[in-house]
DSSP file (Angstrom, degrees, kcal/mol; ACC not computed):
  #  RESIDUE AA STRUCTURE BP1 BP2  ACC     N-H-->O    O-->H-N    N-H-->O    O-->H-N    TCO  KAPPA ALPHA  PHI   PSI    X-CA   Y-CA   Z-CA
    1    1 A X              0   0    0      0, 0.0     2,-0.0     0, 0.0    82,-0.0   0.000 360.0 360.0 360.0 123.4  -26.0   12.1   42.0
    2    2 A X     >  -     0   0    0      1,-0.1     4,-3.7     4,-0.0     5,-0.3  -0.387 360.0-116.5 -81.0 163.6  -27.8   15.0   40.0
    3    3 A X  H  > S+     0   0    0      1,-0.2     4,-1.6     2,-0.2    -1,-0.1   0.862 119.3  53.8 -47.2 -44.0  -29.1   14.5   36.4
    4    4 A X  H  > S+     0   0    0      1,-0.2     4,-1.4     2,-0.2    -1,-0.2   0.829 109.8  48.8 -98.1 -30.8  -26.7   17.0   35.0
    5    5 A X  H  > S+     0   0    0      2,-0.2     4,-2.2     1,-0.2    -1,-0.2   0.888 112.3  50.6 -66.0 -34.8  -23.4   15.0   36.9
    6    6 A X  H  X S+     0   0    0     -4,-3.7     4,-1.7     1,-0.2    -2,-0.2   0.923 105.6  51.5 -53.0 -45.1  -24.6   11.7   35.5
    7    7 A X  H  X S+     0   0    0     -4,-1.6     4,-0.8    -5,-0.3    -1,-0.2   0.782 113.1  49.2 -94.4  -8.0  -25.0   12.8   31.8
    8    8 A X  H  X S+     0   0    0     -4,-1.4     4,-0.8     2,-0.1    -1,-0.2   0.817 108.2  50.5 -84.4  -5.2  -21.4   14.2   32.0
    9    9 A X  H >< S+     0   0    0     -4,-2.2     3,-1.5     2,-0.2    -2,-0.2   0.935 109.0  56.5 -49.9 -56.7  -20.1   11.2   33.4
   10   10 A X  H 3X S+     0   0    0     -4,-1.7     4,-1.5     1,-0.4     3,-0.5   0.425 108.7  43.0 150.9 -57.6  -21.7    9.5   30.7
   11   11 A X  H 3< S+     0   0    0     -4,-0.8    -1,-0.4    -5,-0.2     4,-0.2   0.323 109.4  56.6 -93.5  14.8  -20.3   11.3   28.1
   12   12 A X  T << S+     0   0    0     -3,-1.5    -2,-0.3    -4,-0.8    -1,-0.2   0.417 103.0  50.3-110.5  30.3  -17.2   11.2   29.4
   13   13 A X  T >> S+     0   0    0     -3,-0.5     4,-2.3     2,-0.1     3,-1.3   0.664 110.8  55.4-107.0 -67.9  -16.9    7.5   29.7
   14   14 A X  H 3X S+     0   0    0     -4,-1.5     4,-1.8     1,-0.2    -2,-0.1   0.793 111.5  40.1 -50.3 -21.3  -18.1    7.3   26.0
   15   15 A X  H 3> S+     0   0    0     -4,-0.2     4,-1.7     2,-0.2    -1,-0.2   0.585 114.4  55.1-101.9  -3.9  -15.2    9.7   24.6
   16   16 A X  H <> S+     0   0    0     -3,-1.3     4,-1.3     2,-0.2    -2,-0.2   0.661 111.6  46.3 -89.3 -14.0  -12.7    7.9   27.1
   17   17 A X  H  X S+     0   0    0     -4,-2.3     4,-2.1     2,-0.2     5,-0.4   0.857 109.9  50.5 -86.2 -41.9  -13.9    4.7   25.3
   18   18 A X  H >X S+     0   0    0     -4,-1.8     4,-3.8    -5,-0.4     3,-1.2   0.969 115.7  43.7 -44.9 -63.9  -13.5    6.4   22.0
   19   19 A X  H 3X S+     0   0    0     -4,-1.7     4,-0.7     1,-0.3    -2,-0.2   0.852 116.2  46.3 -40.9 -60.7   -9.7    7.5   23.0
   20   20 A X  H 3< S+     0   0    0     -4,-1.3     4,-0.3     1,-0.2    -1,-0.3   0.749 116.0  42.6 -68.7 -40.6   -8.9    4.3   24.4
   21   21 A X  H XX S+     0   0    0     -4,-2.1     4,-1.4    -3,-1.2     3,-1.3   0.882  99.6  87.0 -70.4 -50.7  -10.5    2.0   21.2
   22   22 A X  H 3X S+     0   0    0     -4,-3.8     4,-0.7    -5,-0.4    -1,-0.2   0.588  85.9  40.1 -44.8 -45.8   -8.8    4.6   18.8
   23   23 A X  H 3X S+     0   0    0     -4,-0.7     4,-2.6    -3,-0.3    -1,-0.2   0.838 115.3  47.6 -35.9 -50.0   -5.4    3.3   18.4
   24   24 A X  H <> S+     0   0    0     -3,-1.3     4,-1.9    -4,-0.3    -2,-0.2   0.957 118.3  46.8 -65.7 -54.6   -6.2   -0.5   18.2
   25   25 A X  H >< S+     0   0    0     -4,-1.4     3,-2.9     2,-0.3    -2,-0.2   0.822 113.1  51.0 -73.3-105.3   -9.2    0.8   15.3
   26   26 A X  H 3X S+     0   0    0     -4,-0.7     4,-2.9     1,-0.3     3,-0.4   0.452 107.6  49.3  18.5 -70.9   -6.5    3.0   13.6
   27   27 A X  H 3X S+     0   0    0     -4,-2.6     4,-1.7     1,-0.2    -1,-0.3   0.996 112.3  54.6 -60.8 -48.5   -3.8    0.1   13.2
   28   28 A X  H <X S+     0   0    0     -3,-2.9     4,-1.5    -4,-1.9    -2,-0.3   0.612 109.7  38.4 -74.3 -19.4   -6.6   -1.7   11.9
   29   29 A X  H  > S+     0   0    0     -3,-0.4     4,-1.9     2,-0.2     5,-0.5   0.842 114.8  54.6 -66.7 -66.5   -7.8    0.7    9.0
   30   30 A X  H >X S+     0   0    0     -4,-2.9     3,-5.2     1,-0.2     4,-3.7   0.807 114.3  43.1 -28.3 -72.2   -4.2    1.5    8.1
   31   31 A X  H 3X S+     0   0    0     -4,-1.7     4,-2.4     1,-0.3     5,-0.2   0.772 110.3  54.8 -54.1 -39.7   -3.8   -2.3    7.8
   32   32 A X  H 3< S+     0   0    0     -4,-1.5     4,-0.3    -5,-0.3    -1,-0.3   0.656 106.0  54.0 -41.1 -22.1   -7.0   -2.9    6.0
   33   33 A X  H XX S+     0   0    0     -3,-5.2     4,-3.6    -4,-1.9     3,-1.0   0.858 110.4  43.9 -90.3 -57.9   -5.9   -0.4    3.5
   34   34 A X  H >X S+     0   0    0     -4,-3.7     3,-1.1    -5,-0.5     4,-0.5   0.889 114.7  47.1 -59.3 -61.6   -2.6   -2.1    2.7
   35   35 A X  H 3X S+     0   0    0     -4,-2.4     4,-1.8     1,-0.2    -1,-0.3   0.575 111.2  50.9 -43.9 -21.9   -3.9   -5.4    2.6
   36   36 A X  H <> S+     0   0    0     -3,-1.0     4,-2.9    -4,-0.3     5,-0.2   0.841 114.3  49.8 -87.5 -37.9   -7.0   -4.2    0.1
   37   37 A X  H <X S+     0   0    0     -4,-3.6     4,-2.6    -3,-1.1    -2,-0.2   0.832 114.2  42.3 -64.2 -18.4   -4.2   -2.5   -2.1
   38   38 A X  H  X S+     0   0    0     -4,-0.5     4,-1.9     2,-0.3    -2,-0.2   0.890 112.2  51.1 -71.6 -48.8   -2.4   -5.6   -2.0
   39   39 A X  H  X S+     0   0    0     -4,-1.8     4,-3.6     2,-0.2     5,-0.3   0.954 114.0  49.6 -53.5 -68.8   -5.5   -8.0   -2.6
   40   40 A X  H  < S+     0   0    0     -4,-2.9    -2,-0.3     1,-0.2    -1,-0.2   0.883 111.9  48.9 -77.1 -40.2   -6.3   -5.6   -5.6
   41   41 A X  H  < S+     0   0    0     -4,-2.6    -1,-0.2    -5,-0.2    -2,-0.2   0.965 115.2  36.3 -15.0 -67.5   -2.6   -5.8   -7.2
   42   42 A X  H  < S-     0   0    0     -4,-1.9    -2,-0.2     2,-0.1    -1,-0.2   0.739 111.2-119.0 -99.9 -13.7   -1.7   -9.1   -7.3
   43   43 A X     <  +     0   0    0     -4,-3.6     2,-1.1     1,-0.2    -3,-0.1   0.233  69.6 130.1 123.3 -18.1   -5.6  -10.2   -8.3
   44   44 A X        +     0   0    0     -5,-0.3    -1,-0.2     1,-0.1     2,-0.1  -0.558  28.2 171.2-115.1 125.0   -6.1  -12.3   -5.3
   45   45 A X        +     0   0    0     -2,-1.1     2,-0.2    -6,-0.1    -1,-0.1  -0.088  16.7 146.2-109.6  50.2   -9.5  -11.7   -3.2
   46   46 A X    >>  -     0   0    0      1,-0.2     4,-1.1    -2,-0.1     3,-0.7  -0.526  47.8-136.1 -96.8 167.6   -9.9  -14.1   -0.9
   47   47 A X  H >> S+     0   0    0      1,-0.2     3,-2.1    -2,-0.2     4,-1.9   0.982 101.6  57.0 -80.0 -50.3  -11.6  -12.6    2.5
   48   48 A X  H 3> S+     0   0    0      1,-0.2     4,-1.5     2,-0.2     5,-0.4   0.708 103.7  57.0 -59.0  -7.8   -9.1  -14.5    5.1
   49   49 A X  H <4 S+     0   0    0     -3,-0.7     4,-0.4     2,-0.2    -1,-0.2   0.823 113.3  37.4 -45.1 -54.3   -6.0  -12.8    3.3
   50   50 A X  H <X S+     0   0    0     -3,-2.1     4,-0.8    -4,-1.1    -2,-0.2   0.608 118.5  55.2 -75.4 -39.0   -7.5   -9.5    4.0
   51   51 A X  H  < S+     0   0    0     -4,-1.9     4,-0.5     2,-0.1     5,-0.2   0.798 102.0  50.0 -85.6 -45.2   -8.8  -10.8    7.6
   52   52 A X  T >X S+     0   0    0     -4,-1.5     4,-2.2     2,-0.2     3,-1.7   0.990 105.4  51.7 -68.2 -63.5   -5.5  -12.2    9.3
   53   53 A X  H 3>>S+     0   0    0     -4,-0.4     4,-1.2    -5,-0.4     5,-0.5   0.906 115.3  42.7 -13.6 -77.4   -3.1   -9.3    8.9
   54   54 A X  H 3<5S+     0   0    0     -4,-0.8    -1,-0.2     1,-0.2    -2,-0.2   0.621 113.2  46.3 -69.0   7.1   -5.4   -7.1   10.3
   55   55 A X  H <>5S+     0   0    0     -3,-1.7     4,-1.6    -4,-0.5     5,-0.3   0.886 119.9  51.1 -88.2 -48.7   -6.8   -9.3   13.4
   56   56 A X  H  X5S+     0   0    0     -4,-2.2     4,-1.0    -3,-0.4    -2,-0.2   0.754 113.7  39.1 -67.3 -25.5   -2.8   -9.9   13.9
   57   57 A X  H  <5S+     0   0    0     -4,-1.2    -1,-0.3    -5,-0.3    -2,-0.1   0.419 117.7  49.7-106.7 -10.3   -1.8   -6.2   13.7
   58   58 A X  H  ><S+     0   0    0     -5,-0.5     4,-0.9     3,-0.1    -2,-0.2   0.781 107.8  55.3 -79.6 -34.1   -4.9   -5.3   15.8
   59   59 A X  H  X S+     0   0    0     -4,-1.6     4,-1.7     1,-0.3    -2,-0.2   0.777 116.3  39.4 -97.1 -41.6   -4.0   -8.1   18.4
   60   60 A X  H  < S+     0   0    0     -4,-1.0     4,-0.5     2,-0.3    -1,-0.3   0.167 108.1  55.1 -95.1  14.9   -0.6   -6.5   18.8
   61   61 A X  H  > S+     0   0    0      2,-0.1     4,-1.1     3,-0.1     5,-0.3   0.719 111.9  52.6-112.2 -46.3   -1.4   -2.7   18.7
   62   62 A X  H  X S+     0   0    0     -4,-0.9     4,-1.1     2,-0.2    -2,-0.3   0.754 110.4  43.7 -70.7 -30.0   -3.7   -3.7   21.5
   63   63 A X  H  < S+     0   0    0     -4,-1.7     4,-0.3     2,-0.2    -3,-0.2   0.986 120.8  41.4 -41.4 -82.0   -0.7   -5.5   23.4
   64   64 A X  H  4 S+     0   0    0     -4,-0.5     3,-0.3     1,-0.2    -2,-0.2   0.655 120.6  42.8 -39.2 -49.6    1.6   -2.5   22.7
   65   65 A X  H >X>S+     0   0    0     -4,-1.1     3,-2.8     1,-0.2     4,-1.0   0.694  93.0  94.7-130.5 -49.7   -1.4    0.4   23.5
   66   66 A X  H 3X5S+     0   0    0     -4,-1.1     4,-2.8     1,-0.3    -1,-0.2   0.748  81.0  50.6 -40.2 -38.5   -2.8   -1.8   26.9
   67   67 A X  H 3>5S+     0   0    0     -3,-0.3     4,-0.9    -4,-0.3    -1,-0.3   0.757 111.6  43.5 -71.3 -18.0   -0.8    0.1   29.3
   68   68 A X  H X>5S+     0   0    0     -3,-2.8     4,-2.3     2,-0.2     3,-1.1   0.974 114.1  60.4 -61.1 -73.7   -2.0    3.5   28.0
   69   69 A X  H 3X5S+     0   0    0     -4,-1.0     4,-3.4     1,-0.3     5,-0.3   0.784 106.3  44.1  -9.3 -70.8   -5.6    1.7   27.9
   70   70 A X  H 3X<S+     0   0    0     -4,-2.8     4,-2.5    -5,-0.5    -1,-0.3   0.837 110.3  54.1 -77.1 -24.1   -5.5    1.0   31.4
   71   71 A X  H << S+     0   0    0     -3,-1.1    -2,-0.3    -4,-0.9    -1,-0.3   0.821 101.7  50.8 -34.0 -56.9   -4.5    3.9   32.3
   72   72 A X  H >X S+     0   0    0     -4,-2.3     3,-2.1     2,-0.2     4,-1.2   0.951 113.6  50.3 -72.7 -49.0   -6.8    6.1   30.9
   73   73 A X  H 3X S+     0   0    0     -4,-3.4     4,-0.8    -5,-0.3    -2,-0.2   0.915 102.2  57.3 -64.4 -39.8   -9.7    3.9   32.4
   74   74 A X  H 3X S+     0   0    0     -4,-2.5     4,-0.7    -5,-0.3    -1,-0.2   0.436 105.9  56.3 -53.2  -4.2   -8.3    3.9   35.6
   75   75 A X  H <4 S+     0   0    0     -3,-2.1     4,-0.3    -4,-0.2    -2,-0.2   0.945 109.7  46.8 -67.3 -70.9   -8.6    8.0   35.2
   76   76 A X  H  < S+     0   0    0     -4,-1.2     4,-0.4     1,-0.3    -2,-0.2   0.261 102.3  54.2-100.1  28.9  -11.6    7.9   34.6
   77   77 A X  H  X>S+     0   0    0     -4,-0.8     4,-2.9     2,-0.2     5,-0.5   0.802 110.7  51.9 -85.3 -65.6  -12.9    5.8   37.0
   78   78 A X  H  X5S+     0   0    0     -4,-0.7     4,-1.1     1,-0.2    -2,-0.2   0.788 109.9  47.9 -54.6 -12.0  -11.2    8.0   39.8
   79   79 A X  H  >5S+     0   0    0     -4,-0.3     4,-0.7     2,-0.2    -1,-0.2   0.707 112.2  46.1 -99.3 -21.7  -12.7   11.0   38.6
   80   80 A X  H  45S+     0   0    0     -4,-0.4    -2,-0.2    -5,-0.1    -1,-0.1   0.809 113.5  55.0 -69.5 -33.7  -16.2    9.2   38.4
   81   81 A X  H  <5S+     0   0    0     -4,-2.9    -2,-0.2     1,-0.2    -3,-0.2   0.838 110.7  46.4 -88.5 -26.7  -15.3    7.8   42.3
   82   82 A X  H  <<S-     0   0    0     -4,-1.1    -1,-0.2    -5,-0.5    -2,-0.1   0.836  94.5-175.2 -83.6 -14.1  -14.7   11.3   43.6
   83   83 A X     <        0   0    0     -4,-0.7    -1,-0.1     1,-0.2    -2,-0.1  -0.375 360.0 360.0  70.8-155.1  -17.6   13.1   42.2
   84   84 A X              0   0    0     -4,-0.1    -1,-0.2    -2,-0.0    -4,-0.0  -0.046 360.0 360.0-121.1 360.0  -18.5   16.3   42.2
């Protein structure tokens, strides 16, 4: 394996990890955002308020998202096992 096939494998493992992470991360800002508007409405700021929603809506994005997931890692795993 040459230098120059390793470092694009290499970065294309890291932006297939980005893709793959990006949904689950996504639901989880969105949800952070409603829950911090919520927290700052009604006055009440306790951290585990803010922290269960989003673990729960994270846990389930990833459920929903996992077959994409594996997919896409399973791409690039064949395209890393055939080389060059």
């Amino acid at each position: 394996m040459s230098e120059q096939h390793l470092v694009e494998v290499v970065r294309h493992a890291f932006t297939a990890g980005l893709l793959v992470l990006l949904p689950v991360l996504l639901v989880g800002l969105a949800v952070g955002i409603v829950t911090g508007l919520v927290q700052a409405a009604s006055g009440v700021h306790e951290p585990i308020v803010g922290f269960v929603p989003k673990l729960v809506a994270m846990a389930v994005a990833a459920v929903v998202a996992l077959p994409w997931m594996v997919e896409r890692l399973a791409e690039l795993l064949r395209e890393i096992a055939t080389g060059p």
